[in-house]
Structures are given as C-alpha cells and as structure tokens.
ChimeraX commands (.cxc) that place a marker at each C-alpha (Angstrom):
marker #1 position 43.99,94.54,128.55 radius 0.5
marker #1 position 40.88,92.15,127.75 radius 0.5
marker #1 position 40.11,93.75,124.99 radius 0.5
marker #1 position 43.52,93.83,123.36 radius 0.5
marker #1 position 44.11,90.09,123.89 radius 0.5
marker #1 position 40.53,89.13,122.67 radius 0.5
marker #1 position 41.26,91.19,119.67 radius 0.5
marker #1 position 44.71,89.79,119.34 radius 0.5
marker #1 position 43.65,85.71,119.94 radius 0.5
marker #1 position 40.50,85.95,118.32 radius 0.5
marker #1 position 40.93,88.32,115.71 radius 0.5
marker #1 position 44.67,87.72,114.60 radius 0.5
marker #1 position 44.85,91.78,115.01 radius 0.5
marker #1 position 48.91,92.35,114.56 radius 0.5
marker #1 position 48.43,95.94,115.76 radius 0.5
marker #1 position 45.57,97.87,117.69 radius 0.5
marker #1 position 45.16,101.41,119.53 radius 0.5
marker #1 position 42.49,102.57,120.95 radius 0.5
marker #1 position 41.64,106.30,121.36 radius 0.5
marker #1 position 39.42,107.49,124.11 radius 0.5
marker #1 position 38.67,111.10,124.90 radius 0.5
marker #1 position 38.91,112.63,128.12 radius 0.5
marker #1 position 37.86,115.93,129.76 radius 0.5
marker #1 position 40.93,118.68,129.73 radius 0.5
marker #1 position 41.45,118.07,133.60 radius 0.5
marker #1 position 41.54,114.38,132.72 radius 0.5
marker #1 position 45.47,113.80,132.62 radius 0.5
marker #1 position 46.43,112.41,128.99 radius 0.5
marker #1 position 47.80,108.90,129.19 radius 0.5
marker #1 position 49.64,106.69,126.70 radius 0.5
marker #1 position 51.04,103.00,126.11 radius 0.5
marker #1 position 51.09,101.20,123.23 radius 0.5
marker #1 position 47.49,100.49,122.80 radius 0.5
marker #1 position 45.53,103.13,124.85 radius 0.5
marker #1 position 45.73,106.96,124.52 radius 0.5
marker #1 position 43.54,109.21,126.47 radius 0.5
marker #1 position 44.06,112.29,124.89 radius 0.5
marker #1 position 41.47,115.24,124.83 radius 0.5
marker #1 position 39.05,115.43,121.70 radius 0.5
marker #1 position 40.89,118.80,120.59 radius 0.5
marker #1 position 44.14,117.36,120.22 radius 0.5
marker #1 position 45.79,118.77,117.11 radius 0.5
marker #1 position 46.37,115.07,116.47 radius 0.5
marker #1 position 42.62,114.45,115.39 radius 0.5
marker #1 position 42.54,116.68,112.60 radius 0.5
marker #1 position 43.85,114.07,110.04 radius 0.5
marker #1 position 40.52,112.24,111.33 radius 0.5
marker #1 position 38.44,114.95,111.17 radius 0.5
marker #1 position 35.92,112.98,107.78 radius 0.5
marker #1 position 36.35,109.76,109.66 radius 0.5
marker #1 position 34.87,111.22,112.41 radius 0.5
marker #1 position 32.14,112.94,110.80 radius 0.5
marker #1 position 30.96,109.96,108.87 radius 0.5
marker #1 position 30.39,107.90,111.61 radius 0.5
marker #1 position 31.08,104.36,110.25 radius 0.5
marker #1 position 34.03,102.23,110.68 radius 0.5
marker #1 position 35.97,101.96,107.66 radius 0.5
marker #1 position 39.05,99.79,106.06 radius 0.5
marker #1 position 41.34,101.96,104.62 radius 0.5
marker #1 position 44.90,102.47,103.68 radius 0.5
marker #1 position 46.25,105.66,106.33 radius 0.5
marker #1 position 47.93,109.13,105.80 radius 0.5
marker #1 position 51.51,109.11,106.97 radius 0.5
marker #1 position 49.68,111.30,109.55 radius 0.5
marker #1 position 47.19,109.14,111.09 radius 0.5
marker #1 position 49.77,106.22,111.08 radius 0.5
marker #1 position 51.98,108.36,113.64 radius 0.5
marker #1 position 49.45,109.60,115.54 radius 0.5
marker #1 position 47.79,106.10,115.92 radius 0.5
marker #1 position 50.93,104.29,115.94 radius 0.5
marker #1 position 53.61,106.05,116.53 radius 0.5
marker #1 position 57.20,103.85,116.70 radius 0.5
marker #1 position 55.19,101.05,114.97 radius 0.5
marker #1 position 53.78,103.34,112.02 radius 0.5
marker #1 position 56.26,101.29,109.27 radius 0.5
marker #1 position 54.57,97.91,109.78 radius 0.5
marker #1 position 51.15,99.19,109.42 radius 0.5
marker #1 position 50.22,98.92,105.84 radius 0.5
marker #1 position 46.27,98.50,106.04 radius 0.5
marker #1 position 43.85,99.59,108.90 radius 0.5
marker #1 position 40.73,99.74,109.97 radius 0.5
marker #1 position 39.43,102.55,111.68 radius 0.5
marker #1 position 36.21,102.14,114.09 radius 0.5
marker #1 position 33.96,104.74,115.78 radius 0.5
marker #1 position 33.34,104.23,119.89 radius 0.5
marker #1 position 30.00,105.81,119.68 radius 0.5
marker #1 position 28.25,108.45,117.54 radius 0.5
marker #1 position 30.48,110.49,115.67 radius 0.5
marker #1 position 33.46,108.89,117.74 radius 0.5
marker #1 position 31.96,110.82,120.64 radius 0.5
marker #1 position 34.03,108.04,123.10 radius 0.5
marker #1 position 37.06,107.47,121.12 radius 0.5
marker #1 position 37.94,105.22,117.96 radius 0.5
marker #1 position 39.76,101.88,117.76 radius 0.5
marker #1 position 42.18,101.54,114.74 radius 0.5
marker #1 position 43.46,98.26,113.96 radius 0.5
marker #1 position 46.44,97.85,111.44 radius 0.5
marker #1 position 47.76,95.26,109.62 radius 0.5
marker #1 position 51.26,94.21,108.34 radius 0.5
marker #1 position 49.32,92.94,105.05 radius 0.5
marker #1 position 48.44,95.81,102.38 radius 0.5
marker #1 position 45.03,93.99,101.28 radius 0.5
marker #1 position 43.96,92.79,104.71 radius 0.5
marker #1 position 41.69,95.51,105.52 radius 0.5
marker #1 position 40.60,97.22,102.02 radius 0.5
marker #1 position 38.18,100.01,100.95 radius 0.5
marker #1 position 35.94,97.22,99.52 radius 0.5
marker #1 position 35.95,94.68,102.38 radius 0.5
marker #1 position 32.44,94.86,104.56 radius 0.5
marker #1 position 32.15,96.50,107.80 radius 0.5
marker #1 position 29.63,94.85,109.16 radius 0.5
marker #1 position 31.63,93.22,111.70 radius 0.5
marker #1 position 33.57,96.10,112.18 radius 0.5
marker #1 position 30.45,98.15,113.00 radius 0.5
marker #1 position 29.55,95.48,115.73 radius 0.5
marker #1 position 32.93,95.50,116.97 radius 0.5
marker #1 position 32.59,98.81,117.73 radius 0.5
marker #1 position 29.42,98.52,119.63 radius 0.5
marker #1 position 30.06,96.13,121.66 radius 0.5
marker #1 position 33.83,97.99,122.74 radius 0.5
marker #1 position 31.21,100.60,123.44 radius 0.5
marker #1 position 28.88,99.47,125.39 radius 0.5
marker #1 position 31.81,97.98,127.68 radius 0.5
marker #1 position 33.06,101.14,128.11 radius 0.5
marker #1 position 29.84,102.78,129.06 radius 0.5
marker #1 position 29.48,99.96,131.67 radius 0.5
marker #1 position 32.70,100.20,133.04 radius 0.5
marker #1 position 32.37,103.77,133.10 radius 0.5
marker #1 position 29.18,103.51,134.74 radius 0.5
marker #1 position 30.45,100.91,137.38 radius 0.5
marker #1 position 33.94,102.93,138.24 radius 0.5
marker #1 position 31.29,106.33,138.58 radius 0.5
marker #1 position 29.28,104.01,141.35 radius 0.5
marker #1 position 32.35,102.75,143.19 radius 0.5
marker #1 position 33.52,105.95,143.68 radius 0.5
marker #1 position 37.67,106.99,144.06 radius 0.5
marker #1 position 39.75,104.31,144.39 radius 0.5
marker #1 position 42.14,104.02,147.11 radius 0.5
marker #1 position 45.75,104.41,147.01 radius 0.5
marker #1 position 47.02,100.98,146.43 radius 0.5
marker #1 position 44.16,98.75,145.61 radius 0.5
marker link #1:1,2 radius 0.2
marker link #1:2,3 radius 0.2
marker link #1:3,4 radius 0.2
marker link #1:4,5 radius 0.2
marker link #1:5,6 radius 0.2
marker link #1:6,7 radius 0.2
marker link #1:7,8 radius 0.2
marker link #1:8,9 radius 0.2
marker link #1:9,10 radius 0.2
marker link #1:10,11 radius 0.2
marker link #1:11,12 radius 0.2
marker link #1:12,13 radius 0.2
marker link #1:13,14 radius 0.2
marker link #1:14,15 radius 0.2
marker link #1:15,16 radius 0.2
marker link #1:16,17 radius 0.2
marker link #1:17,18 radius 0.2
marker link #1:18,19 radius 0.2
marker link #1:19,20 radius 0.2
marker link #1:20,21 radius 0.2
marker link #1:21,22 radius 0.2
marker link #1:22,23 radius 0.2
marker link #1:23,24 radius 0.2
marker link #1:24,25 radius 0.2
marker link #1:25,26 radius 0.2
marker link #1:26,27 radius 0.2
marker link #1:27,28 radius 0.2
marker link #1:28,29 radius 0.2
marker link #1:29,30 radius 0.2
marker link #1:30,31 radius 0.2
marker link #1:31,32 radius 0.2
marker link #1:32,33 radius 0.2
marker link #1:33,34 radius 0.2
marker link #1:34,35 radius 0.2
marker link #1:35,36 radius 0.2
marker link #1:36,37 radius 0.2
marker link #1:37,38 radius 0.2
marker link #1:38,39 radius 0.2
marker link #1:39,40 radius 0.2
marker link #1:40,41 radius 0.2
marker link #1:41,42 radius 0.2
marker link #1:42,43 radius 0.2
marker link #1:43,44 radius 0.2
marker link #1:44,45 radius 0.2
marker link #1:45,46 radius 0.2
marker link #1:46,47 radius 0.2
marker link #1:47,48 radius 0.2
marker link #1:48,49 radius 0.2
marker link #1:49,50 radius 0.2
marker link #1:50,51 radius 0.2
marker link #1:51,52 radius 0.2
marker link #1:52,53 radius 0.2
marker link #1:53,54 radius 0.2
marker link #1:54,55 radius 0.2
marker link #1:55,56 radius 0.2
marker link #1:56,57 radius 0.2
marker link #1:57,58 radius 0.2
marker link #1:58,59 radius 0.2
marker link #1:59,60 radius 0.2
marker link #1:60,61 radius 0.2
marker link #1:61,62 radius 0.2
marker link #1:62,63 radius 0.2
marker link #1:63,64 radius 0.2
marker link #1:64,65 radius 0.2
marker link #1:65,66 radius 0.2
marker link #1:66,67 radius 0.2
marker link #1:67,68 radius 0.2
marker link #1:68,69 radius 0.2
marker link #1:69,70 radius 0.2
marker link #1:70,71 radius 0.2
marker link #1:71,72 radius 0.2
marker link #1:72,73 radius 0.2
marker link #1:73,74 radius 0.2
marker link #1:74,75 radius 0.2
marker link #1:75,76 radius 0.2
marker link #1:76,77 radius 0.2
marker link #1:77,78 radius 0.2
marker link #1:78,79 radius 0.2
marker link #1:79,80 radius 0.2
marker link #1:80,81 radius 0.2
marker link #1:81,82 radius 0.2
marker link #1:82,83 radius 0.2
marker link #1:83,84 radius 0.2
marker link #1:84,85 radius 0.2
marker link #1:85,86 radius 0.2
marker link #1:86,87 radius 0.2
marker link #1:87,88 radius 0.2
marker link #1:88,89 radius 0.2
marker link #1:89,90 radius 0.2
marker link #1:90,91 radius 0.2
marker link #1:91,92 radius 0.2
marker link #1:92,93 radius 0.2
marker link #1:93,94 radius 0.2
marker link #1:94,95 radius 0.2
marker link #1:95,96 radius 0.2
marker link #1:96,97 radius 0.2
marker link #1:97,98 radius 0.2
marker link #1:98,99 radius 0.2
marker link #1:99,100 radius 0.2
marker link #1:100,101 radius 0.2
marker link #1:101,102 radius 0.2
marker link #1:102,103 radius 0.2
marker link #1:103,104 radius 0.2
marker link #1:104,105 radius 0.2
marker link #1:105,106 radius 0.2
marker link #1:106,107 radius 0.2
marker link #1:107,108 radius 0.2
marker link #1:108,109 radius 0.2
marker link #1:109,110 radius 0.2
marker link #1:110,111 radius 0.2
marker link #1:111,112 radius 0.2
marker link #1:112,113 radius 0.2
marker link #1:113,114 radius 0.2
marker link #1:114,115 radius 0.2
marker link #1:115,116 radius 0.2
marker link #1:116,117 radius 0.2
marker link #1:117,118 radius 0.2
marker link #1:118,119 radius 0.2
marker link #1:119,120 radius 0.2
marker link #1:120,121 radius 0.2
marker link #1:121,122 radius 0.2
marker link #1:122,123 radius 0.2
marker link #1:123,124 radius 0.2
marker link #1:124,125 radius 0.2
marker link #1:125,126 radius 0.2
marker link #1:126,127 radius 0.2
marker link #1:127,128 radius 0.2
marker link #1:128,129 radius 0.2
marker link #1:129,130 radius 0.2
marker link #1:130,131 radius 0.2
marker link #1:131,132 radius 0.2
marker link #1:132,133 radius 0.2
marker link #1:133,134 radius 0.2
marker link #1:134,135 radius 0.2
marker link #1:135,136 radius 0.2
marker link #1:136,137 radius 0.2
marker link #1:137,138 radius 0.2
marker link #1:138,139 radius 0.2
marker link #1:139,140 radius 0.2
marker link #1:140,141 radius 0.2
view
C-alpha cells in the first residue's frame, strides 16, 4: 500500500501493478495493483525479452501485456514503463502506465527507473527477510 501511494503522490503514476513471483504452493493473489502469480504463468510469455534484458524500459505495450498487467484498466494505458525487481526480474516487475502516449517513451532515460527498481527491491528483500524472522502470523493479528 506504501508503495502504491508514494508512487501515486510523488510520482503522479495514474496506473501501477506490481508482479511478484511466488513458489507453486504459494496461493496466487490479485487486486488491482499486486499479483502474485507463479513465474511460469502463461501470462509472462509476452515478457519473456523484457525479462531477459534486465533493464527497465519505457515502452508502448502489446495488447497482451496491457491485459495481463492491467486487465479492466488496459484502455487507459497508452504508455508504460516496465521495471525489473531484481536480476532478470527474478522477484517480480513493476509496470507503470500512463493515460499520456509520450509520457513514458522509448527515448526517455531510465536512470530513475533503474533506481526505482532497486530500491522496491531491496524493500522487498527486507520485508521478506523480517516476515521469515517473525515467523506465521496468527489468525487475526
């Protein structure tokens, strides 16, 4: 939830989903801005180059990628940028879209996007780490 408000207050992002990859015994969950889904999903094969290339990139979607990222909300996405969590997107991706055709363009830098991506990242590890120390949660806390 932090991380979709932070992106949505300080970045102006209109849209945002991020993808995160579970285990197969890892029930798949879905809302608007997080799927857990497993890395096989047939869903990932329209992100198969993305994946391998390993850099976050501004880009114009496949009708594809739009409905798998987006679903309902696929029509107002008209640029996006997609970033790896991790190398090779070994965590997940984020994909950020925008209502404006020229907001996020092949030409535009990534620089920021790369950090962006790091930093999601690294949060993730940690939180990941911290849940893992905690242990189970209890039923209602």
């Amino acid at each position: 939830r932090l991380l979709r408000a932070r992106l949505q207050e300080d970045f102006g992002v209109e849209h945002a989903v991020l993808i995160m990859f579970a285990a197969p015994c890892v029930v798949a969950a879905h809302d608007r801005f997080l799927k857990i889904i497993e890395s096989r999903d047939a869903g990932l094969k329209s992100f198969a180059s993305f994946r391998k290339a390993d850099e976050p990139l501004c880009v114009r979607l496949s009708p594809a990628q739009k409905r798998f990222a987006f679903g309902d909300r696929e029509a107002d996405v008209h640029s996006a940028a997609r970033i790896p969590l991790g190398r090779h997107a070994e965590h997940g991706f984020l994909v950020i879209g925008s209502r404006d055709p020229d907001y996020f363009h092949p030409g535009k830098r990534a620089d920021y996007l790369r950090r962006l991506g790091e930093v999601v990242s690294a949060a993730l590890i940690a939180e990941g780490a911290a849940d893992a120390k905690s242990g189970p949660r209890a039923s209602g806390s």
